[in-house]
N, C-alpha and C positions, 0 to 999 in steps of 0.2 A: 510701148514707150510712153514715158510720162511726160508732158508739160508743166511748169511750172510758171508762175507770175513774177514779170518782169518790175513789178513796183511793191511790194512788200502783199499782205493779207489783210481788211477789215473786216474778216467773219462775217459779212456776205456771201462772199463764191467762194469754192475750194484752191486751198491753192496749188494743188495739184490735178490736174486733170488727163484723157486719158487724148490720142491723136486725134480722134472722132469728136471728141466733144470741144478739145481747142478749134477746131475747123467749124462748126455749127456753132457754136459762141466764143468767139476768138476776143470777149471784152474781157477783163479781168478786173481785178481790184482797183480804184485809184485812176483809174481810164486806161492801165496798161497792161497788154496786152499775154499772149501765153506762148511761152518757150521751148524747143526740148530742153529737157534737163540734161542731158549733158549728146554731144555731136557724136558720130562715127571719124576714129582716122584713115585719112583718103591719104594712100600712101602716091608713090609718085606714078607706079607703074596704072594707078586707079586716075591721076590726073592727067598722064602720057594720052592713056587711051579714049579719054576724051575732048583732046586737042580739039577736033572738028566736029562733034559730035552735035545732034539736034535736041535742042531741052527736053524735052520728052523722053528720048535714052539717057540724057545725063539722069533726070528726075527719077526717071524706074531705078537705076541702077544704083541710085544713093540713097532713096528708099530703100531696097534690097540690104544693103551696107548697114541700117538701122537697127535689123534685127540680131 
């Protein structure tokens, strides 16, 4: 999945980057920061079943949803 920069590009840094690399340099152009370029849809029965759920499962599991 791609990142991209939440404040435009000064041909500096890329402005697309890959998960690994937004996480180990998460500064981007401008002082702002790196995005996925576009979310997973989390339908209902994906947000039902995390009602009570601990961050950790919700994280794996919408990770998982990413790919």
């Amino acid at each position: 999945m791609q990142f991209i920069e939440t404040r435009g590009n000064d041909g500096q840094k890329p402005s697309s980057v890959l998960f690994s690399e937004a996480i180990l340099s998460p500064s981007a152009s401008f002082g702002g920061l790196y995005v996925p370029s576009q979310l997973p849809t989390l339908d209902q029965e994906f947000l039902e079943g995390h009602l009570s759920s601990h961050y950790k499962t919700l994280a794996l599991d919408f990770c998982n949803n990413l790919a």
